[in-house]
N, C-alpha and C positions, 0 to 999 in steps of 0.2 A: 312183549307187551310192556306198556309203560303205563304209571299211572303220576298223574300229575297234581297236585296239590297248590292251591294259589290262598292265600292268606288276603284277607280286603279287610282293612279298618278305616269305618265312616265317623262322621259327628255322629251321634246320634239324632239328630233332627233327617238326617241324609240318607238312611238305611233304607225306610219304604221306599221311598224315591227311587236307588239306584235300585232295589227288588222289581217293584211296577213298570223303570220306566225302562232301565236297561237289561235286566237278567232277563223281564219277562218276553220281553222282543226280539232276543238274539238268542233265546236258548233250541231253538228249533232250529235256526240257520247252523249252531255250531254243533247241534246233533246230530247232523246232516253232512258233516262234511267228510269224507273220502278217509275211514280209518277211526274213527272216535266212535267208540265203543259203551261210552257211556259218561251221563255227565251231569253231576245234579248240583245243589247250592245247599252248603249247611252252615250252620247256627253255632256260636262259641256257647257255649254250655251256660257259664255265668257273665259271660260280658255279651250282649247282645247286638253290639256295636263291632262286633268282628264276625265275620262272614269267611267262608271257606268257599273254592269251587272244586270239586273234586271230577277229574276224568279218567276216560281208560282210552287209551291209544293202542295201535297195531304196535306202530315203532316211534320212533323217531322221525323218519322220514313224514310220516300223516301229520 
């Protein structure tokens, strides 16, 4: 199992935006793919303008 951690710093004017226009659209496609085990979007505690994507993968190879 792998878990994967992606770090995203926006402007802050850009944070809704890429939430509504990209996480919300594609987080179904990349739920869905052959091995991803789990996959959600979280929130920098005190900077709000940094975003996390956290997954779980079979392997490497998914």
């Amino acid at each position: 199992m792998i878990k994967r951690i992606v770090k995203l710093s926006f402007r802050e004017d850009a944070v809704q935006e890429f939430i509504s226009e990209v996480f919300e659209n594609s987080k179904t496609q990349i739920r869905a793919v052959e091995g991803c085990r789990h996959m959600e979007l979280l929130r920098h505690k005190t900077r709000p303008n940094v975003l996390f994507t956290l997954s779980i993968w079979d392997d490497e190879a998914a």
